[in-house]
C-alpha positions in Angstrom: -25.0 88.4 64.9 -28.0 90.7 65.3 -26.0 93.5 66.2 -23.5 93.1 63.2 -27.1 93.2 61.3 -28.6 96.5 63.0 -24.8 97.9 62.0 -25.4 96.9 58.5 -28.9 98.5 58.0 -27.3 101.2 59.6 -25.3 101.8 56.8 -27.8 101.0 54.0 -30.3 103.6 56.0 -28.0 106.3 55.5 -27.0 105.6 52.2 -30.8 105.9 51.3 -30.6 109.5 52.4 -28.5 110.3 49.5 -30.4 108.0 47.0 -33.7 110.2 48.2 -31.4 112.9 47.6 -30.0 112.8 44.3 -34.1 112.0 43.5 -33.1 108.5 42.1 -35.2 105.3 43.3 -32.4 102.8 42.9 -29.7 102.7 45.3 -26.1 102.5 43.6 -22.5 102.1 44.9 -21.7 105.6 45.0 -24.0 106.3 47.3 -22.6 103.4 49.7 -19.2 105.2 49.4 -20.6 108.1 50.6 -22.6 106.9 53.5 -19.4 105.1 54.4 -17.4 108.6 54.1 -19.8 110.5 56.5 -19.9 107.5 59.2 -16.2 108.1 58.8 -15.4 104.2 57.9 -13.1 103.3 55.0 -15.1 103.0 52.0 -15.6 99.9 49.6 -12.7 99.8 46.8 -13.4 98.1 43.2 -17.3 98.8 43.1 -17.3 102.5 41.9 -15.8 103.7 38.5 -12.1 105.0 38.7 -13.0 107.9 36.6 -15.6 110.9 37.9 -17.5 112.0 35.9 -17.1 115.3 34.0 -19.5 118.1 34.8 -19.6 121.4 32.4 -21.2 124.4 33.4 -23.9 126.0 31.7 -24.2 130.5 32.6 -27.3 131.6 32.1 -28.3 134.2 30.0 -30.6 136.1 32.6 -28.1 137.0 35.5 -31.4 136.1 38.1 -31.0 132.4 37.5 -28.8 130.0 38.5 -26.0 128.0 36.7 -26.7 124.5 35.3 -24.3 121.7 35.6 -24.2 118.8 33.2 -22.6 115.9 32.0 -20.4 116.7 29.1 -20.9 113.9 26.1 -17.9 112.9 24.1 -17.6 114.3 20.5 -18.3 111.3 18.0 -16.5 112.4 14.5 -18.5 110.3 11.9 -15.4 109.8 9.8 -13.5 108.4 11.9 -16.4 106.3 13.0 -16.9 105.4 9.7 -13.6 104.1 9.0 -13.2 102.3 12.0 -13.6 98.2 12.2 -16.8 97.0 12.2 -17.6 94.5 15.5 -19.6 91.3 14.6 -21.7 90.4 17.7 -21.6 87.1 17.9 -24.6 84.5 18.0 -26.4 83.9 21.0 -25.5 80.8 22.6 -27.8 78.2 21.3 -28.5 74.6 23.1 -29.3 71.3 20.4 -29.8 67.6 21.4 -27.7 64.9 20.0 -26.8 61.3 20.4 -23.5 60.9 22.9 -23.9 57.1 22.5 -26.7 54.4 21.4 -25.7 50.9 23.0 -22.3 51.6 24.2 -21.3 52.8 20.2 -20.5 57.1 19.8 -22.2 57.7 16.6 -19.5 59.6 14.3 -21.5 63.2 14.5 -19.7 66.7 14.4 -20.9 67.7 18.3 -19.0 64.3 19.1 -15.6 64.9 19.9 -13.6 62.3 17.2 -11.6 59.3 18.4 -7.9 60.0 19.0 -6.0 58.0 15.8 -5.1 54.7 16.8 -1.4 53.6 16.3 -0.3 51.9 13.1 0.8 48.3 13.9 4.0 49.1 11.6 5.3 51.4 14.5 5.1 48.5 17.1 6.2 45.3 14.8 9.3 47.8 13.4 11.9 48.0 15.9 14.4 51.0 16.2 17.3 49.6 14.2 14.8 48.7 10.7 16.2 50.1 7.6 12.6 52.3 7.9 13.5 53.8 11.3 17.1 54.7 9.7 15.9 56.3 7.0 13.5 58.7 9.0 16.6 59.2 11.5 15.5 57.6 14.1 18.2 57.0 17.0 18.9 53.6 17.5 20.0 52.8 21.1 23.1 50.9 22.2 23.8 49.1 25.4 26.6 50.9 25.9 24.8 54.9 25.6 22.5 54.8 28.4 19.6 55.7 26.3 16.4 54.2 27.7 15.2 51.7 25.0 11.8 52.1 24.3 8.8 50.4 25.6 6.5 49.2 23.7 2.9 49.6 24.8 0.0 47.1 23.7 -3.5 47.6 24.0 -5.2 46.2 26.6 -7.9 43.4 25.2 -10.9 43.4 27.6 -13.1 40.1 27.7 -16.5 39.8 28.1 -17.0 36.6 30.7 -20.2 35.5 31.9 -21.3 34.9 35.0 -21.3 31.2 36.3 -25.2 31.5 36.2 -26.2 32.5 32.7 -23.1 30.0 31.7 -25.1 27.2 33.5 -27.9 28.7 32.0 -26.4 28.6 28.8 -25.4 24.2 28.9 -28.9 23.7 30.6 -30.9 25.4 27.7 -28.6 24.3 24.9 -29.4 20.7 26.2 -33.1 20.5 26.9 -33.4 22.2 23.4 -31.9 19.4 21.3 -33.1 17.0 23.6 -35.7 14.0 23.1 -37.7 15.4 26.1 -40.4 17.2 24.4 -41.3 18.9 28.0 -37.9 19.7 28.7 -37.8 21.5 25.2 -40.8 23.8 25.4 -39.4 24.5 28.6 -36.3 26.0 27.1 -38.3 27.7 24.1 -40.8 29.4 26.8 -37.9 30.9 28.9 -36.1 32.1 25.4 -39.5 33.8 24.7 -40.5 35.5 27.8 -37.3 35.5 30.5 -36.0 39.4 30.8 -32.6 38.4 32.0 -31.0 37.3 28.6 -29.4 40.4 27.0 -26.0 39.2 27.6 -26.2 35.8 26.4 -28.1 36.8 23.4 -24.8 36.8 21.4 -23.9 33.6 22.4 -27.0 32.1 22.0 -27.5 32.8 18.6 -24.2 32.5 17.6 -24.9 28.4 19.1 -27.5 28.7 16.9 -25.5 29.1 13.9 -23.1 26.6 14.6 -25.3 23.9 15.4 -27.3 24.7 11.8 -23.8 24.9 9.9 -22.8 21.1 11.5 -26.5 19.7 10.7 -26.1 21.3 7.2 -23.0 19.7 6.5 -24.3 16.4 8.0 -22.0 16.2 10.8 -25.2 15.7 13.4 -24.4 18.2 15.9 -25.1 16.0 18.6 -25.7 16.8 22.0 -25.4 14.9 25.4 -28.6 15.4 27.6 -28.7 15.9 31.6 -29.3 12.2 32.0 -26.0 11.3 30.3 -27.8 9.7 27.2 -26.6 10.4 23.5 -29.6 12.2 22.1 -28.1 11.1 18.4 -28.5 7.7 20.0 -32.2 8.4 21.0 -33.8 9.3 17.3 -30.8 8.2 14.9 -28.6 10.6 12.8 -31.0 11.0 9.8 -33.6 11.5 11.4 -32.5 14.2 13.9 -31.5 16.4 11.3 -34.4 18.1 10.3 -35.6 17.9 13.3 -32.8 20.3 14.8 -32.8 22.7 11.9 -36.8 23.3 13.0 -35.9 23.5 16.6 -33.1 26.1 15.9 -35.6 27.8 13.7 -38.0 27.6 16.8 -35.0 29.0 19.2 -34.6 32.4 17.1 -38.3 33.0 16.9 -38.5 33.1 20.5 -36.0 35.1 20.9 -37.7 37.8 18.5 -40.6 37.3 20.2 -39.2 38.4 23.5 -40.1 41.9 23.9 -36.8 42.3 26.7 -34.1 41.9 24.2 -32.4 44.4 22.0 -31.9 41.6 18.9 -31.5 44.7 15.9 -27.4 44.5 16.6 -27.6 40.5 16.2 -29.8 40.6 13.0 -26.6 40.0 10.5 -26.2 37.2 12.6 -30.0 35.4 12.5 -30.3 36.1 8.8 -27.6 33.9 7.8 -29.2 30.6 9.4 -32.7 31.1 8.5 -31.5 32.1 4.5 -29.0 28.5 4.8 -32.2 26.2 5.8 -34.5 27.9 3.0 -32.3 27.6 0.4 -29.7 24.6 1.2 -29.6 22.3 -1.8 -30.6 19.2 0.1 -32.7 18.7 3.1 -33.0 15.1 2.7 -35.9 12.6 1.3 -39.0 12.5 2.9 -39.3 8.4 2.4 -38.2 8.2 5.8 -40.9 10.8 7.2 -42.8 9.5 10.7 -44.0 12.3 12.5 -43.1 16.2 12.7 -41.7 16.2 16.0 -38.9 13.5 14.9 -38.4 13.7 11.7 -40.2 16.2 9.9 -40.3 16.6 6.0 -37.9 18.4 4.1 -41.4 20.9 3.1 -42.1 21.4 6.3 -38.7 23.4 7.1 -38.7 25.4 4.5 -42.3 26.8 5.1 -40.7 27.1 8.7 -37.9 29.1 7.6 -40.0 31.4 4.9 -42.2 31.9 7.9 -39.7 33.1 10.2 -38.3 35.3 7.3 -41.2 37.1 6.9 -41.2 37.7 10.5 -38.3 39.0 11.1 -38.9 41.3 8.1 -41.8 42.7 9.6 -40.8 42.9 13.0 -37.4 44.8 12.2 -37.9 45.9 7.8 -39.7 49.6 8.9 -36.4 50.0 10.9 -34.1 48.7 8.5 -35.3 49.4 5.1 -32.5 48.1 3.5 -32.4 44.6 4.9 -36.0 43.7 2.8 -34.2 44.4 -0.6 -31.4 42.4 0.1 -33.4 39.6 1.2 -35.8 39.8 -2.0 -32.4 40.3 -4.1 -31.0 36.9 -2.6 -34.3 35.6 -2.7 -34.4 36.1 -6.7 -31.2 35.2 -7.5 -31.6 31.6 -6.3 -34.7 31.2 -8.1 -33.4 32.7 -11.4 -29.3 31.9 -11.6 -28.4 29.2 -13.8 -27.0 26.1 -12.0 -29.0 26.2 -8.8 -30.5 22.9 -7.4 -34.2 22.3 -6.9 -34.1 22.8 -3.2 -32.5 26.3 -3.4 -35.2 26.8 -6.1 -38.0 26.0 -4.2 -37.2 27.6 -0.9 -36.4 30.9 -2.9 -40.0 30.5 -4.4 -41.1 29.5 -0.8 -39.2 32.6 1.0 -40.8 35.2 -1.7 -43.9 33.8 -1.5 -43.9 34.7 2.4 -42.4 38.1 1.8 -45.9 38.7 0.2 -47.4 39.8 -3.3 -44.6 42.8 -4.5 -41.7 40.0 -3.7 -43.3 37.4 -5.6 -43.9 38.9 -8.8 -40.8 40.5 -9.1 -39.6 37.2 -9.4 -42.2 35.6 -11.3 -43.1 38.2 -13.6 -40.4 40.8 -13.5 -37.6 37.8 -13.8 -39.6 34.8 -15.1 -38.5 32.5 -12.7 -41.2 29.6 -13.6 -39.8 30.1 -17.0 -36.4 29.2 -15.9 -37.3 27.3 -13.6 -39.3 25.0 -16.3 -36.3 24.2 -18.6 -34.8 22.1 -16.1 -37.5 19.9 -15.3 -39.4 18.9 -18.3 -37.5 15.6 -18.8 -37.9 14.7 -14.9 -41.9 15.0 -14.1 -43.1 13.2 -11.3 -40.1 12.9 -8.6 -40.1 13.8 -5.6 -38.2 17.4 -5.8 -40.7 17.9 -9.0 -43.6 18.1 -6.6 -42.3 20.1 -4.0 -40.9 22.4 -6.7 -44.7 22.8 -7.8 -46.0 23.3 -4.0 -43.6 26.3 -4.2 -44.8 27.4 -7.3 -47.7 27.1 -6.2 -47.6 29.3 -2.9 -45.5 32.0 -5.1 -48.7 32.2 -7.5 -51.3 32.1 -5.0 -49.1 35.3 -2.9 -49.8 37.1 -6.6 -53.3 36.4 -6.2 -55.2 34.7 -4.1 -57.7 31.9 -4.5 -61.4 33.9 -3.3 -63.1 32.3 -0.6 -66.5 30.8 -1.6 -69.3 32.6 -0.4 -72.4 30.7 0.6 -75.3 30.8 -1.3 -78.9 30.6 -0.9 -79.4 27.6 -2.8 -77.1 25.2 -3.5 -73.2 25.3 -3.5 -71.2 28.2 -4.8 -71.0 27.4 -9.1 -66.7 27.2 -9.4 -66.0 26.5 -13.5 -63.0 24.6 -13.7 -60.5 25.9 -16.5 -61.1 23.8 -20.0 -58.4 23.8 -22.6 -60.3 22.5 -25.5 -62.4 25.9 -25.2 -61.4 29.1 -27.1 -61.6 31.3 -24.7 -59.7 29.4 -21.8 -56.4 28.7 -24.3 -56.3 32.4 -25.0 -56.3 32.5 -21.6 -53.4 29.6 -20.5 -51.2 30.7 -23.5 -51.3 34.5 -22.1 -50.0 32.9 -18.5 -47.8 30.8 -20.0 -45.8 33.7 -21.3 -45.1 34.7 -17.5 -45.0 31.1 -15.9 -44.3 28.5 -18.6 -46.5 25.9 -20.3 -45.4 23.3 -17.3 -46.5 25.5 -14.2 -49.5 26.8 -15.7 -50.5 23.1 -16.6 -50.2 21.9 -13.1 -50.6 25.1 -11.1 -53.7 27.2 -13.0 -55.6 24.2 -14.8 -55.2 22.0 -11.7 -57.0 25.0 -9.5 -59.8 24.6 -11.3 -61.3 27.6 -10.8 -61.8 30.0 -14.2 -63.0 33.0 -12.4 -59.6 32.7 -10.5 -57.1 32.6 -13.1 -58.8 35.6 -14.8 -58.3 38.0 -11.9 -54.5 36.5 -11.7 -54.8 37.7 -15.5 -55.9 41.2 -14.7 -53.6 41.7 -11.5 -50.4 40.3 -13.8 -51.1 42.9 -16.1 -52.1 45.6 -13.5 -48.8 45.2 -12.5 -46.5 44.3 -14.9 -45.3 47.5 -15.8 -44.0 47.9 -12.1 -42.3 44.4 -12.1 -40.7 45.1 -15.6 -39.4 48.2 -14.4 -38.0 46.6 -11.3 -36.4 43.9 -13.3 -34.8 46.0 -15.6 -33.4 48.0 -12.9 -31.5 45.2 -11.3 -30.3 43.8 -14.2 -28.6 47.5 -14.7 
């Protein structure tokens, strides 16, 4: 090897003779070619140009000095040059970032290349000999041709099939959760909430979810046999384990937002439906039959769970989805404000704006005058028990608008809070100018049973603060 080297250099050595020679500093095949021709070895073919270069000579005018020899330059004619096609250089190659794919789904963008066109059913369903493949002259096949008949080719459906663990999983979890065990449950609710192994049972989990909220909903119990082979319907009783589901499915999808390992923004269409059933179903039951919030808790109770978890979800995943707070306030609205609705849809709308936070709530109360609505139902049927809950929602909606100040201490003596009086002049200016946005009924039993004056004047000022806003909003929607 080293003397196929010293052979090498050999050759570059002499070929730097005639780069020193023609008084250049950079070493080009020509001058390889002739180093090769004066070693007398067959020169390298494809590196030098095929044409030589043209020299002219230049005689000098003084007959002492030598001739000149130079490179003669091709004539340019500017006509013809001018005539001639323009060549459009084209753009430098330029690099850009895009998404191939975002959780298994090619986003529809122009650097992706597009999905080949799937086939039409009506190719597959028609066979050769339909009246539509004899019109389009298609050849129909006989036994007797030897034509090979077609085949026809389905799709191939893939399905997704858990492991035997997470299905285990999956029965184990589903039990303790709708079990009497109150251990065994926040078990369950704790691994929901902070177990990083869950992505692919997400879908089925919340899809139990649904199910088991639809069945409770429609009174069909739902029920559920635990590890120990007892009938939990058995253990609290059919009425009673209603409600009590309902909060512990409302429990099961607010761990499963709260666990920071799951990817829940693809499942959202399916977690809103649940939590938007429970706030405004017609009917959660009576509360007569109320013994404590782990068995049987109130029909109240829920719905503040649900509006809770609404507002959670909206501001976990609403600065993503800006869309998905509109609808939610539109829905929201229209079951406090369509004619027909029953009380429980009315107050878990007012309950469910309330908890989407001051904007939500007066878009309904002052934009759409829901109270006002709201009041013509219920004047002949003061004092049940959907009455009061309906005014506990009221309540909370008016309160989001603004809120009862805290009272500060002072030095002497308790804080001075006037309680609103009717008889004076000066507080009936003051109810009749609420009324107008919350009916006499609501302001009655909502701002004069506050008692605080200093608080329904600043509900006053931020009603009309904002009005304009609201009205604007309302008409908007009604357009």
């Amino acid at each position: 090897m080293s003397n196929t080297v010293f052979t090498k250099l050999l050759r570059y050595k002499e070929a730097a003779r005639f780069t020193r020679h023609a008084k250049r500093s950079t070493m080009s095949p020509a001058d390889i070619d002739q180093a090769l021709r004066v070693l007398n070895i067959e020169p390298l073919y494809g590196h030098s140009s095929a044409h030589a270069p043209a020299f002219r000579r230049a005689v000098p005018q003084h007959t002492l000095s030598q001739s000149v020899y130079f490179l003669e330059d091709e004539e340019i004619d500017f006509d013809k040059a001018l005539k001639e096609e323009t060549i459009i250089v084209p753009p430098p190659v330029r690099y850009t970032a895009h998404w191939l794919a975002i959780e298994g789904i090619q986003p529809l963008v122009p650097e992706n290349p597009t999905t080949p066109a799937e086939t039409k059913a009506a190719g597959t369903t028609q066979g050769p000999s339909s009246p539509k493949a004899r019109k389009q002259g298609t050849a129909v096949p006989t036994p007797n041709s030897g034509a090979p008949a077609p085949t026809p080719s389905a799709a191939t459906l893939v399905k997704h099939v858990l492991p035997r663990e997470l299905q285990l999983y999956h029965d184990r979890l589903s039990s303790a959760l709708v079990s009497g065990n109150e251990r065994k449950r926040t078990a369950a609710l704790s691994s929901l909430r902070a177990d990083a192994g869950l992505q692919a049972l997400l879908p089925y989990l919340i899809r139990w979810v649904g199910e088991t909220v639809v069945r409770v909903l429609k009174g069909e119990g739902a029920s559920h046999v635990g590890d120990d082979g007892s009938d939990d319907e058995a253990m609290f009783g059919s009425d009673e384990l209603d409600r009590a589901k309902l909060d512990i499915m409302l429990d099961a999808l607010k761990a499963l937002l709260d666990n920071k390992t799951l990817f829940v923004e693809p499942y959202l269409h399916q977690i809103m439906p649940p939590v938007l059933s429970i706030l405004l179903t017609a009917s959660l039951g009576s509360s007569a039959s109320f013994s404590s919030f782990e068995a049987n808790p109130p029909p109240r109770h829920v719905r503040m769970h649900a509006a809770s978890l609404l507002s959670h979800v909206l501001n976990l995943h609403g600065p993503t989805y800006p869309s998905l707070g509109a609808r939610v306030m539109k829905t929201l609205i229209l079951g406090a404000t369509a004619p027909g609705r029953q009380r429980g849809t009315r107050e878990g709308a007012l309950r469910g704006l309330a908890a989407l936070g001051r904007v939500a709530a007066g878009r309904a109360l002052i934009g759409a005058h829901a109270l006002k609505t709201i009041e013509g139902e219920i004047e002949t049927e003061a004092g049940s028990e959907s009455i009061e809950d309906l005014v506990q929602g009221a309540t909370v909606a008016i309160h989001a608008l603004h809120p009862i100040p805290t009272p500060t201490s002072q030095l002497w003596g308790e804080p001075q809070i006037r309680p609103l009086e009717p008889s004076s002049e000066e507080d009936r200016v003051l109810l009749d100018k609420l009324s107008e946005y919350f009916g006499q009924f609501f302001t009655m039993r909502v701002i004069v049973g506050a008692e605080h004056a200093q608080w329904a004047h600043g509900l006053l000022e931020a009603i009309e603060s904002s009005k304009a806003e609201y009205l604007a909003d309302a008409v908007a929607s009604a357009k």
